[in-house]
Each structure stands twice: as structure tokens, then as C-alpha cells.
PyMOL Python script that loads the backbone (N, CA, C, O; Angstrom):
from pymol import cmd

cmd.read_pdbstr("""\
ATOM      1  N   UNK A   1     -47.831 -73.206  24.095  1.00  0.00           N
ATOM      2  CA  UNK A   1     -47.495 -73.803  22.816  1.00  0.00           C
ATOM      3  C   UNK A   1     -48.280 -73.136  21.691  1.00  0.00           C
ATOM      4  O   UNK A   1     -47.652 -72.799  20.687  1.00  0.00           O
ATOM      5  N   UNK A   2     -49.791 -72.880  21.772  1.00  0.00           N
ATOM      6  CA  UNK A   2     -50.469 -72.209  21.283  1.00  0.00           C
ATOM      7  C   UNK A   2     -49.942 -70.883  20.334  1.00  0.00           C
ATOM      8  O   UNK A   2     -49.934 -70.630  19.129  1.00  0.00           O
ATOM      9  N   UNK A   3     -49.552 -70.262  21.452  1.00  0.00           N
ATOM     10  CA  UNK A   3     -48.897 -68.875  21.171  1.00  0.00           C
ATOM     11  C   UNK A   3     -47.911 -68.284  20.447  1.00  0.00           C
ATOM     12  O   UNK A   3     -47.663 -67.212  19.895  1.00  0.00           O
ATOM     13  N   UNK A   4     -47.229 -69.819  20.723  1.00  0.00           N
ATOM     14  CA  UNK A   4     -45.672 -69.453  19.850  1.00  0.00           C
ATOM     15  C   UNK A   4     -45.867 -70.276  18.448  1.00  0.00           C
ATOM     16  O   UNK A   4     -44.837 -70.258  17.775  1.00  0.00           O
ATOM     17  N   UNK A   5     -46.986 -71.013  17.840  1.00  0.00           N
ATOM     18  CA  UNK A   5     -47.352 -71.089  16.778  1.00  0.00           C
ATOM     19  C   UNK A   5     -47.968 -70.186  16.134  1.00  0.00           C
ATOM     20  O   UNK A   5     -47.592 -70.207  14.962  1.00  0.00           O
ATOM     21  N   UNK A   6     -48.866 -69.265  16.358  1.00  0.00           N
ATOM     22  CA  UNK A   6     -49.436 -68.529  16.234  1.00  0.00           C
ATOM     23  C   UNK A   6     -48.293 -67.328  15.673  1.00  0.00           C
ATOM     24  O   UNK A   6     -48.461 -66.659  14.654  1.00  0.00           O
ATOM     25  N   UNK A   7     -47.015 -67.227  16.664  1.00  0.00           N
ATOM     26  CA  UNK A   7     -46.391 -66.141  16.459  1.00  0.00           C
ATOM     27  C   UNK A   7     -45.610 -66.470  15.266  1.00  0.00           C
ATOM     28  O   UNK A   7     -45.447 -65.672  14.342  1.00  0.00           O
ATOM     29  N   UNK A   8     -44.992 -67.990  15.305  1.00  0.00           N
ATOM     30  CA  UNK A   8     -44.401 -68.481  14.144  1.00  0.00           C
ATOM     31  C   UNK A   8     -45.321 -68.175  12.683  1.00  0.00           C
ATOM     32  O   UNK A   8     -44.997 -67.650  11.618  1.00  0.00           O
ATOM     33  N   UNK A   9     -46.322 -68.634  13.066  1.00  0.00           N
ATOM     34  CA  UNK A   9     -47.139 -68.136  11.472  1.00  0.00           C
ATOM     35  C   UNK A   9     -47.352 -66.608  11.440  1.00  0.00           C
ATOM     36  O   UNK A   9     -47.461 -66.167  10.295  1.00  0.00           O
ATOM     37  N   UNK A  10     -47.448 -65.568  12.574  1.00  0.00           N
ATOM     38  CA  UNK A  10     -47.757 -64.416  12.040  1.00  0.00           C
ATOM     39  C   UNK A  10     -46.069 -64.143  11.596  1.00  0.00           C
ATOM     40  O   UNK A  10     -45.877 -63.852  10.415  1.00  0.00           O
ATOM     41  N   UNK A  11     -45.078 -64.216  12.355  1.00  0.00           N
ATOM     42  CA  UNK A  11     -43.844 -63.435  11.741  1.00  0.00           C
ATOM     43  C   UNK A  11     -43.459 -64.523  10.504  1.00  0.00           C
ATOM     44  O   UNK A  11     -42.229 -64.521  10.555  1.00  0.00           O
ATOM     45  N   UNK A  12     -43.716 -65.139   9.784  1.00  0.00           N
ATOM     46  CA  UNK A  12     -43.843 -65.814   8.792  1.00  0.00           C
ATOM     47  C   UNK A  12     -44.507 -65.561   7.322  1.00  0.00           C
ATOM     48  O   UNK A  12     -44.103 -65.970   6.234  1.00  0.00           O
ATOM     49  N   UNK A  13     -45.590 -64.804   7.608  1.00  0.00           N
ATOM     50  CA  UNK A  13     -46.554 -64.245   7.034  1.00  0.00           C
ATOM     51  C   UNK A  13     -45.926 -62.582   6.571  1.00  0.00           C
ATOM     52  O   UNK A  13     -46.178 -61.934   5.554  1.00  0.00           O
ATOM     53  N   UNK A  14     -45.119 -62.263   7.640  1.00  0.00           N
ATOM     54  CA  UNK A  14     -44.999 -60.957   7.951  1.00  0.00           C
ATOM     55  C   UNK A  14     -43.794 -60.397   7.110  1.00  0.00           C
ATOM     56  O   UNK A  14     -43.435 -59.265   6.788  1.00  0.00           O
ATOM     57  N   UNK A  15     -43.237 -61.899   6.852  1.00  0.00           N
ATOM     58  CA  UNK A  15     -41.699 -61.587   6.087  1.00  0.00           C
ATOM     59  C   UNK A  15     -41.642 -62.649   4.757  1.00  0.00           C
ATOM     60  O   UNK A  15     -40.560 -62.882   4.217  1.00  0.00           O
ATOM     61  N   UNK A  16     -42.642 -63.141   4.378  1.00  0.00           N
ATOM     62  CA  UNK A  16     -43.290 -63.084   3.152  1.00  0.00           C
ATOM     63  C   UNK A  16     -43.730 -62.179   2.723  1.00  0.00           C
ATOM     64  O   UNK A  16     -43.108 -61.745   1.753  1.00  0.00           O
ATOM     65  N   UNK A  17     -44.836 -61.482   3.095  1.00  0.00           N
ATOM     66  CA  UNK A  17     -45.083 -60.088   3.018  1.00  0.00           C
ATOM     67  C   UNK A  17     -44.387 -59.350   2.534  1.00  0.00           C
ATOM     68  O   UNK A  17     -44.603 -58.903   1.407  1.00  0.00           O
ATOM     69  N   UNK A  18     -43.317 -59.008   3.289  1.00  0.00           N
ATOM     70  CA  UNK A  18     -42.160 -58.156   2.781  1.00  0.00           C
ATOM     71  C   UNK A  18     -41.702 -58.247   1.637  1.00  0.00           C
ATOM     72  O   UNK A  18     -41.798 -57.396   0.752  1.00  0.00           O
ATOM     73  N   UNK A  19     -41.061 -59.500   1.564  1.00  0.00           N
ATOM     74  CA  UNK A  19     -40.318 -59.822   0.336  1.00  0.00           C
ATOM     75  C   UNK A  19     -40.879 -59.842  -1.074  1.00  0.00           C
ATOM     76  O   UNK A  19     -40.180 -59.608  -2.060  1.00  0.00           O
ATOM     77  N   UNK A  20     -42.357 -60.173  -1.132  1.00  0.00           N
ATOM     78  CA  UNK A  20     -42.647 -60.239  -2.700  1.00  0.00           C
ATOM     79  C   UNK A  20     -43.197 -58.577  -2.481  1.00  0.00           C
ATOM     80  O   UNK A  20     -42.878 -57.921  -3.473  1.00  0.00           O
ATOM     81  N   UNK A  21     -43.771 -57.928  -1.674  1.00  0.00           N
ATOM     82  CA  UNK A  21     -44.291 -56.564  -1.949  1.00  0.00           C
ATOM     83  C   UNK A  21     -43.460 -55.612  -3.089  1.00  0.00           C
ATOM     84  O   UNK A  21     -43.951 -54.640  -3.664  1.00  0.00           O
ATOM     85  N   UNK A  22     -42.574 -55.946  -3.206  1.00  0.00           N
ATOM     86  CA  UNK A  22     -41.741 -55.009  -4.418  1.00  0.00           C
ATOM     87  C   UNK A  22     -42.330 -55.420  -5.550  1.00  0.00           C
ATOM     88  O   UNK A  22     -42.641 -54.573  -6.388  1.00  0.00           O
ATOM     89  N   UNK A  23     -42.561 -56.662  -5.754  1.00  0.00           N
ATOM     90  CA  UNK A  23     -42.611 -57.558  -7.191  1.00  0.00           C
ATOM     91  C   UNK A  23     -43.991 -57.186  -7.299  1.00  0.00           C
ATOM     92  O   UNK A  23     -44.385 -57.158  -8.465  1.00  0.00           O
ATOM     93  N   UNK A  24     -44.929 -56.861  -6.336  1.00  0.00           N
ATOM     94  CA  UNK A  24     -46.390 -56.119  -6.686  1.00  0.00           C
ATOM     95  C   UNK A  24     -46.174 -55.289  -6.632  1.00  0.00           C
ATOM     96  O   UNK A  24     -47.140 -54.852  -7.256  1.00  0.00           O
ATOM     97  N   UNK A  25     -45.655 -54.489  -6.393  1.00  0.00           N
ATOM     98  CA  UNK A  25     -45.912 -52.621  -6.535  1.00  0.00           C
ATOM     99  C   UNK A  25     -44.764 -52.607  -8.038  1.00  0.00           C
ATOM    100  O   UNK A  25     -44.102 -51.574  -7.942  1.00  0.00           O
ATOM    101  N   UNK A  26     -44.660 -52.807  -8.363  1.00  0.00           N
ATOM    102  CA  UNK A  26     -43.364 -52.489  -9.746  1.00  0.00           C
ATOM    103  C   UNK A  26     -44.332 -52.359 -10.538  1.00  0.00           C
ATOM    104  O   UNK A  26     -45.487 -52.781 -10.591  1.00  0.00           O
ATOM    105  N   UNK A  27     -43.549 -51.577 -11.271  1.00  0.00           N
ATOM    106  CA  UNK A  27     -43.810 -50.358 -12.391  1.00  0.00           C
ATOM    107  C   UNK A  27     -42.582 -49.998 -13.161  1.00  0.00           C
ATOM    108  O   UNK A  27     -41.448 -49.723 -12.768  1.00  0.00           O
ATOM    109  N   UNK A  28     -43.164 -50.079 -14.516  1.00  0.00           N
ATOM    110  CA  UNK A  28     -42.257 -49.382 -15.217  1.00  0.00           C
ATOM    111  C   UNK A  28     -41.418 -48.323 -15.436  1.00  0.00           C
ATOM    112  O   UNK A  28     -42.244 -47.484 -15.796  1.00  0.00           O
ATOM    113  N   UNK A  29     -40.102 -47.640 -15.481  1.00  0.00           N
ATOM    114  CA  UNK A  29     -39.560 -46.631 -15.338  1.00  0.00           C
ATOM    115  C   UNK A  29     -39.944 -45.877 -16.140  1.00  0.00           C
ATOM    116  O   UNK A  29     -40.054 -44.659 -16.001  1.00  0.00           O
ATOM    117  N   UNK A  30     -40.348 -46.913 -17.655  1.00  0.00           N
ATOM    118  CA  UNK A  30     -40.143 -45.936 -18.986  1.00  0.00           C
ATOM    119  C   UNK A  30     -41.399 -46.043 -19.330  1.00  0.00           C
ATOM    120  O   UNK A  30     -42.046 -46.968 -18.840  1.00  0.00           O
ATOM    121  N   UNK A  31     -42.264 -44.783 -20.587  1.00  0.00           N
ATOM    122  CA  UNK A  31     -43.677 -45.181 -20.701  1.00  0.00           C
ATOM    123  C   UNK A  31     -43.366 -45.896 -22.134  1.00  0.00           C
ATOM    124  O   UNK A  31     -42.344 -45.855 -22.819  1.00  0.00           O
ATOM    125  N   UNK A  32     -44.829 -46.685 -22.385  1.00  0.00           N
ATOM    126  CA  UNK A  32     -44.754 -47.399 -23.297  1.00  0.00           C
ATOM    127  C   UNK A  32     -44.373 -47.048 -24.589  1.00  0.00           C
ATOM    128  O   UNK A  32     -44.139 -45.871 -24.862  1.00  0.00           O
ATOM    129  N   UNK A  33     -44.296 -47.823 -25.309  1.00  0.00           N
ATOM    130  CA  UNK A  33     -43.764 -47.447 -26.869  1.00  0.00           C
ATOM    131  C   UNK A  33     -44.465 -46.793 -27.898  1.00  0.00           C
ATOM    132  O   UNK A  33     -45.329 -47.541 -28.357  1.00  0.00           O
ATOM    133  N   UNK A  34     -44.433 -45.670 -28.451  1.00  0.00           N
ATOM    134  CA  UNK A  34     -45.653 -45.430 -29.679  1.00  0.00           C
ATOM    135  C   UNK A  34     -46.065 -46.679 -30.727  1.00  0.00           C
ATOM    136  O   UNK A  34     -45.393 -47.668 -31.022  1.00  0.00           O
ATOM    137  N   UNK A  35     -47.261 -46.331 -31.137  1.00  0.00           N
ATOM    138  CA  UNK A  35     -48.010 -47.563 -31.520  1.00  0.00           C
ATOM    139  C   UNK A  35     -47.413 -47.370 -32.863  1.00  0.00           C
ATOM    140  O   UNK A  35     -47.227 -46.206 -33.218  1.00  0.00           O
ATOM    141  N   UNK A  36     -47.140 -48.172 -33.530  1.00  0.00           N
ATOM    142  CA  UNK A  36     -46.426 -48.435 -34.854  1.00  0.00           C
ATOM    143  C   UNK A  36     -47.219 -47.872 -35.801  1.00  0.00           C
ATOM    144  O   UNK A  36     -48.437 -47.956 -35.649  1.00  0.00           O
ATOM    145  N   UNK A  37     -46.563 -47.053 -37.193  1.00  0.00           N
ATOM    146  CA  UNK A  37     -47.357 -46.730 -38.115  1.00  0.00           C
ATOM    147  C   UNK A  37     -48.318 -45.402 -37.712  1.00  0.00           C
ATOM    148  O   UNK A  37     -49.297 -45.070 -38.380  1.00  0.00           O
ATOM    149  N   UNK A  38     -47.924 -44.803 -36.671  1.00  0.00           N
ATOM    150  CA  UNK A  38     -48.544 -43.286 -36.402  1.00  0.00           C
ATOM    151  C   UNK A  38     -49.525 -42.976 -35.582  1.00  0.00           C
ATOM    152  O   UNK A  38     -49.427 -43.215 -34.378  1.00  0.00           O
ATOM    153  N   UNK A  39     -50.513 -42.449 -36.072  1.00  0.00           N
ATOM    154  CA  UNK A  39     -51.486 -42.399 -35.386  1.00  0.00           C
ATOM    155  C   UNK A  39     -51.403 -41.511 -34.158  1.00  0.00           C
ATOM    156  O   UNK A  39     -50.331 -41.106 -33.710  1.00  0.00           O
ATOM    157  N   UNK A  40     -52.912 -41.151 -33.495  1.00  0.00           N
ATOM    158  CA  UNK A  40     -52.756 -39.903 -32.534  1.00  0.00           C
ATOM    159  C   UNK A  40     -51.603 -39.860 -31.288  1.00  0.00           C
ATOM    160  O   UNK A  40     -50.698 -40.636 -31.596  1.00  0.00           O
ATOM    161  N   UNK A  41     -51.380 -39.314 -30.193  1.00  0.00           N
ATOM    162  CA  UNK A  41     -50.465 -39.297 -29.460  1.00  0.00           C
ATOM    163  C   UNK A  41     -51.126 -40.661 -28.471  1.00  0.00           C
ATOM    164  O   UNK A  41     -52.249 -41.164 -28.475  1.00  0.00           O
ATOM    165  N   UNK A  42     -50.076 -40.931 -27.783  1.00  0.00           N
ATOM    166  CA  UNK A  42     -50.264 -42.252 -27.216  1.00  0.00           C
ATOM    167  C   UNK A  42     -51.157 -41.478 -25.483  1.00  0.00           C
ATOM    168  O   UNK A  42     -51.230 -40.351 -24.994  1.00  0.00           O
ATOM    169  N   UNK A  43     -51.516 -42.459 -25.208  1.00  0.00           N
ATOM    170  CA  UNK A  43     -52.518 -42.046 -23.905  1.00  0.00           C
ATOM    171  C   UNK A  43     -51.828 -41.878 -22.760  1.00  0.00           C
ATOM    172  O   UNK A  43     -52.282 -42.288 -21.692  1.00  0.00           O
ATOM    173  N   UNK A  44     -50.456 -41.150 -22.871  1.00  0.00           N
ATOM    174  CA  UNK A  44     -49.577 -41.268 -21.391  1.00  0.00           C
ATOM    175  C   UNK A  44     -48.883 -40.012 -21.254  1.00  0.00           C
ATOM    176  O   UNK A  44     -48.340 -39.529 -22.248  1.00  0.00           O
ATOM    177  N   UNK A  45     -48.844 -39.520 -20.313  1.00  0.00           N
ATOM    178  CA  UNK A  45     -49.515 -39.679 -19.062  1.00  0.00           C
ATOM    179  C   UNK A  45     -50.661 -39.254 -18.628  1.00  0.00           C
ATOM    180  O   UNK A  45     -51.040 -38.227 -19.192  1.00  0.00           O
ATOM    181  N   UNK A  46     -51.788 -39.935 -17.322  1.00  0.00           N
ATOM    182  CA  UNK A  46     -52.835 -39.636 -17.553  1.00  0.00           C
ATOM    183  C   UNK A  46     -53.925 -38.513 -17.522  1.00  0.00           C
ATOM    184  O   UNK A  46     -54.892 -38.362 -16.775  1.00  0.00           O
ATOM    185  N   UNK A  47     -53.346 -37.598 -18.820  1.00  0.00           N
ATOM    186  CA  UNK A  47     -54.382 -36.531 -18.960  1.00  0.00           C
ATOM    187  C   UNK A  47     -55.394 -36.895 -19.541  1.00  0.00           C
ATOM    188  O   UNK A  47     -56.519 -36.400 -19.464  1.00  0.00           O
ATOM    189  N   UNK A  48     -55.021 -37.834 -20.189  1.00  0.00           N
ATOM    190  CA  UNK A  48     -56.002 -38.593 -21.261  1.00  0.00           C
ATOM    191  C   UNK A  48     -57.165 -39.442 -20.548  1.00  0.00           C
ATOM    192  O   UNK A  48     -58.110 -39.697 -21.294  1.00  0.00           O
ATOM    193  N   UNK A  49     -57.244 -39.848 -19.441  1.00  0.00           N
ATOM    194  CA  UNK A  49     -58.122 -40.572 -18.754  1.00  0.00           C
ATOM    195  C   UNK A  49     -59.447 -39.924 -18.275  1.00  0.00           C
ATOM    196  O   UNK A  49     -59.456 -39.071 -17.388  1.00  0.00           O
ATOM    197  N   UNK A  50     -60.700 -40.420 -18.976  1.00  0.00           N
ATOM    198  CA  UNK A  50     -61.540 -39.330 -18.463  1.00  0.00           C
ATOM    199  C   UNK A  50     -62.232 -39.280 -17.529  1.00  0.00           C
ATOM    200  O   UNK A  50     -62.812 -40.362 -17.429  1.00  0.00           O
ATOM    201  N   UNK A  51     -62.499 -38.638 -16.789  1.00  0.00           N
ATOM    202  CA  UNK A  51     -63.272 -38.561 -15.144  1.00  0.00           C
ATOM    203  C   UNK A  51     -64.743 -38.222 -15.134  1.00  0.00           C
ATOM    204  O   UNK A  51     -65.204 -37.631 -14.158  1.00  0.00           O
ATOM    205  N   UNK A  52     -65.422 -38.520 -16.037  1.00  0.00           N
ATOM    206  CA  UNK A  52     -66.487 -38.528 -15.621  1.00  0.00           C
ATOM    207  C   UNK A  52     -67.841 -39.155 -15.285  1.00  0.00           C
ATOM    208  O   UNK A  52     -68.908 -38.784 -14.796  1.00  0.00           O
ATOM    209  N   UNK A  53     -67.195 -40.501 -15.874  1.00  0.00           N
ATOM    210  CA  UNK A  53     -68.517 -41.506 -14.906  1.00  0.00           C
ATOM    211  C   UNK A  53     -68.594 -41.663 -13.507  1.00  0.00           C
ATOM    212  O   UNK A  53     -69.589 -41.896 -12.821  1.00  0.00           O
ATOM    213  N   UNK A  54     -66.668 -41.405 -12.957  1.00  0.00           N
ATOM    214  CA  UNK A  54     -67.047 -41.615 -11.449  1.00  0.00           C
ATOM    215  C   UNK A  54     -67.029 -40.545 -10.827  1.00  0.00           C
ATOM    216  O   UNK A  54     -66.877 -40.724  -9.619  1.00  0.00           O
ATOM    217  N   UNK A  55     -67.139 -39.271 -11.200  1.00  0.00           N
ATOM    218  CA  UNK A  55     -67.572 -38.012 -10.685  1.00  0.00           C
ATOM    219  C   UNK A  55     -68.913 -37.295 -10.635  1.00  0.00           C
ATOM    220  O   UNK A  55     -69.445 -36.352 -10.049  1.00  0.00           O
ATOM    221  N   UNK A  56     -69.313 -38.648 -11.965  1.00  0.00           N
ATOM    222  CA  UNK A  56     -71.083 -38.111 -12.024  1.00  0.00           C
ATOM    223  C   UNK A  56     -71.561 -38.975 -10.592  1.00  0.00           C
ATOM    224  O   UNK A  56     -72.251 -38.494  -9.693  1.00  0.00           O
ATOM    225  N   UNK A  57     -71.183 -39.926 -10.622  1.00  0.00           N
ATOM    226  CA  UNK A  57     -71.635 -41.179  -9.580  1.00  0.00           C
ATOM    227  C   UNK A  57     -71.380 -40.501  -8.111  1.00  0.00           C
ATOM    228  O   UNK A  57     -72.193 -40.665  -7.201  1.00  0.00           O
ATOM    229  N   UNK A  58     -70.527 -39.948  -7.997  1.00  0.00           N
ATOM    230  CA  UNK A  58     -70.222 -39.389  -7.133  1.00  0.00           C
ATOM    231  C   UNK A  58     -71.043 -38.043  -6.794  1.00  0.00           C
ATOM    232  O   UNK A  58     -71.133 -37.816  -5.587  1.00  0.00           O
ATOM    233  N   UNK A  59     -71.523 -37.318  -7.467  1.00  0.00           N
ATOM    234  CA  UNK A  59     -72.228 -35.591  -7.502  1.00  0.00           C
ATOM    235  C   UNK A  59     -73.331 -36.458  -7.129  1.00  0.00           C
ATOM    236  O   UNK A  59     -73.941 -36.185  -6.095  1.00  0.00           O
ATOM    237  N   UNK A  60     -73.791 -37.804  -8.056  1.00  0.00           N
ATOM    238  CA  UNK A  60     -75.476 -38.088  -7.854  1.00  0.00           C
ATOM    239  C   UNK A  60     -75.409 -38.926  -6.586  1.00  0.00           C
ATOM    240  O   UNK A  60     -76.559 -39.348  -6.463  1.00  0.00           O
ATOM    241  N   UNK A  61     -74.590 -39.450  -5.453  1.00  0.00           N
ATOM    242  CA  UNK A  61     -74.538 -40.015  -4.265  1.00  0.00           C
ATOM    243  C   UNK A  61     -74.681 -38.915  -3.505  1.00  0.00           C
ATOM    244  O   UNK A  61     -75.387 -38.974  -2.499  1.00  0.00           O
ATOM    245  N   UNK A  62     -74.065 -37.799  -3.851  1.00  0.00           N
ATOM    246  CA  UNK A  62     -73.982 -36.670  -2.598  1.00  0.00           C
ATOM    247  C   UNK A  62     -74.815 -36.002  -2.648  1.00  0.00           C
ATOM    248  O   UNK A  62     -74.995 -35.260  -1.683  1.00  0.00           O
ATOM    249  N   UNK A  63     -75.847 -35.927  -3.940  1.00  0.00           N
ATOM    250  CA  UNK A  63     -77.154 -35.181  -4.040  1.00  0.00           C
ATOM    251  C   UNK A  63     -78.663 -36.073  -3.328  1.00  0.00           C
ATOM    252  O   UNK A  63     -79.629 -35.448  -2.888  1.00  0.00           O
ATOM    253  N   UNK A  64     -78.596 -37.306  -3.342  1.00  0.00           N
ATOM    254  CA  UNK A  64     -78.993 -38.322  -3.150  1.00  0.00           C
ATOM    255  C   UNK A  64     -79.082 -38.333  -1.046  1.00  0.00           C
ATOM    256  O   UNK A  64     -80.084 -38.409  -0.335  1.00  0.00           O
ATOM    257  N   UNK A  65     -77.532 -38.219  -0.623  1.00  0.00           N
ATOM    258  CA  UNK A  65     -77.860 -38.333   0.478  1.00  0.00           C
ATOM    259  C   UNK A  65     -77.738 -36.572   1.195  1.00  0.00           C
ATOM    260  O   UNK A  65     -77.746 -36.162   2.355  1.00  0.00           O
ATOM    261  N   UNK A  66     -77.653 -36.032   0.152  1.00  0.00           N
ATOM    262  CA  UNK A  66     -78.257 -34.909   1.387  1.00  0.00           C
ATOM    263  C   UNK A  66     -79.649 -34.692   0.898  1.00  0.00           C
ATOM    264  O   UNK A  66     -80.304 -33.943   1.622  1.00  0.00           O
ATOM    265  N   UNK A  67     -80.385 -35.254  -0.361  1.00  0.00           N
ATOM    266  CA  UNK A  67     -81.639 -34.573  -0.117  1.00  0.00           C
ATOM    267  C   UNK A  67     -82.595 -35.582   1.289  1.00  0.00           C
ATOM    268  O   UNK A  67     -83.407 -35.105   2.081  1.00  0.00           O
ATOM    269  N   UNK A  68     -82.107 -37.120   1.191  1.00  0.00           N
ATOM    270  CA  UNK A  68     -82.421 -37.725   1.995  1.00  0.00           C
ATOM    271  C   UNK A  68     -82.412 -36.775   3.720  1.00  0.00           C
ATOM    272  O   UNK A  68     -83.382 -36.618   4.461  1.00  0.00           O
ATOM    273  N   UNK A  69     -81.173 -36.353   3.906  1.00  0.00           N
ATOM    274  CA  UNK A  69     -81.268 -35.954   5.200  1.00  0.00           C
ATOM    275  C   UNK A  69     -81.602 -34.599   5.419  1.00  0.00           C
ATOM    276  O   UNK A  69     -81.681 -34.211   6.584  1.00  0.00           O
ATOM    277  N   UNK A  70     -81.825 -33.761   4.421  1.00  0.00           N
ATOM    278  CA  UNK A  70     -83.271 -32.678   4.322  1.00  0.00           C
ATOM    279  C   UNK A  70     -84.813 -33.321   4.565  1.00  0.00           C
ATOM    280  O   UNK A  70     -85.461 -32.887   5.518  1.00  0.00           O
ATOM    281  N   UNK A  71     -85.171 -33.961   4.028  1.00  0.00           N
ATOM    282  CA  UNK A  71     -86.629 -34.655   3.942  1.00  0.00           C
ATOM    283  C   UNK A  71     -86.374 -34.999   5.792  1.00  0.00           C
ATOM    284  O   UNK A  71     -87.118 -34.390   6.561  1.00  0.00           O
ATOM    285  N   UNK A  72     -85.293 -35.993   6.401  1.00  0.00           N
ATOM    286  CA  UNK A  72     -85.640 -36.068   7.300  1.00  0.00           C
ATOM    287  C   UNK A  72     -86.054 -34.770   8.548  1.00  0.00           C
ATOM    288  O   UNK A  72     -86.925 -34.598   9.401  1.00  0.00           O
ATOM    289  N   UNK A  73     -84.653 -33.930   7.949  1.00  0.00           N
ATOM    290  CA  UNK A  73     -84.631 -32.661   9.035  1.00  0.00           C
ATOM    291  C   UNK A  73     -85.942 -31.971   8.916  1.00  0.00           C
ATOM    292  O   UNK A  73     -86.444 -31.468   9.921  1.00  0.00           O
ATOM    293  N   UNK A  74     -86.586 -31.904   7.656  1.00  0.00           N
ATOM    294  CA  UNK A  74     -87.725 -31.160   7.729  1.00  0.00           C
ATOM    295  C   UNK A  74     -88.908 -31.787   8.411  1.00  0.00           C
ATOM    296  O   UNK A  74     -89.836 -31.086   8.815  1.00  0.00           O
ATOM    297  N   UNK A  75     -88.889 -33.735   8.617  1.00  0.00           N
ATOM    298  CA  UNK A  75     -90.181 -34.124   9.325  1.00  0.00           C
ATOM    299  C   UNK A  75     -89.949 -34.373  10.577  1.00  0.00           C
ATOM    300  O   UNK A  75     -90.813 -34.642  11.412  1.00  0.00           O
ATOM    301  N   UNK A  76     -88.274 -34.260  10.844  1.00  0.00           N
ATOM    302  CA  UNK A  76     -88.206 -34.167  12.878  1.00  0.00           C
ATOM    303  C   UNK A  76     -88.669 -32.643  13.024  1.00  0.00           C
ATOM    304  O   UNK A  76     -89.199 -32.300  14.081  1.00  0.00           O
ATOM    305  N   UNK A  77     -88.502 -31.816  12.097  1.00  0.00           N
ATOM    306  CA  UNK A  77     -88.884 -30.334  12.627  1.00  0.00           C
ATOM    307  C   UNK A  77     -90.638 -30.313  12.475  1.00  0.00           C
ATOM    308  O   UNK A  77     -91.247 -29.635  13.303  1.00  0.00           O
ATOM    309  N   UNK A  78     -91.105 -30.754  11.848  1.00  0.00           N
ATOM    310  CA  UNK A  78     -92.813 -30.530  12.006  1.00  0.00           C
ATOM    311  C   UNK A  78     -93.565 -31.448  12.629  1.00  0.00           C
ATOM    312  O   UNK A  78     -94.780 -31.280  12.738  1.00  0.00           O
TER     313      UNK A  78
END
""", "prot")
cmd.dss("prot")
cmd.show_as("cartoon", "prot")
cmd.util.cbc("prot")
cmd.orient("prot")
């Protein structure tokens, strides 16, 4: 009895799932509208997005853990 509740709620779950997943992944076909009254070019598509807080974060994690596993390699070697 266990089991076949279990299965009832997972294939239940499973085809809910399904059905709204479109209504979260949607996206617009068209890009947004220019901003009224002028002004610079609108921010689309994203060339305009800039990459460098999480690329610094990223260079200073990877500098971070390899100097860590230098320091070690050098005190298992002496």
C-alpha cells in the first residue's frame, strides 16, 4: 500500500512538473521597447552586461586555492 502511494505522489509531482515548466522557462520573443524620449542605446542584447566582478572573484578563488596547495606541496616535500 505504501508503495503505490508513494508512486501516486511521485507520478503526480512528475506531471505537474511538466505542465507549468513552460510557464517558467518563457521568455519573450521580442526585445524590449526603447526608452521614450531617446537617450543611449538600450542594454540588449547582452554585450552590455559587464563581467567583471564575477571574473575577478573567480581569478582571486583560483589564485587563492592554488597558492594554498603550493604551500602544502612544498611542506609534504621538506
Amino acid at each position: 500500500m505504501k508503495k503505490k502511494v508513494l508512486l501516486s505522489l511521485l507520478l503526480t509531482t512528475v506531471v505537474l512538473l511538466t505542465i507549468s515548466m513552460p510557464d517558467l522557462l518563457a521568455q519573450p520573443l521580442v526585445a524590449p521597447p526603447p526608452p521614450v524620449g531617446g537617450g543611449g542605446p538600450p542594454c540588449w542584447p547582452p554585450p552590455c552586461v559587464p563581467i567583471d566582478g564575477g571574473i575577478s572573484l573567480l581569478f582571486a578563488a583560483g589564485l587563492a586555492l592554488g597558492g594554498r596547495k603550493l604551500i602544502k606541496s612544498s611542506k609534504k616535500q621538506a
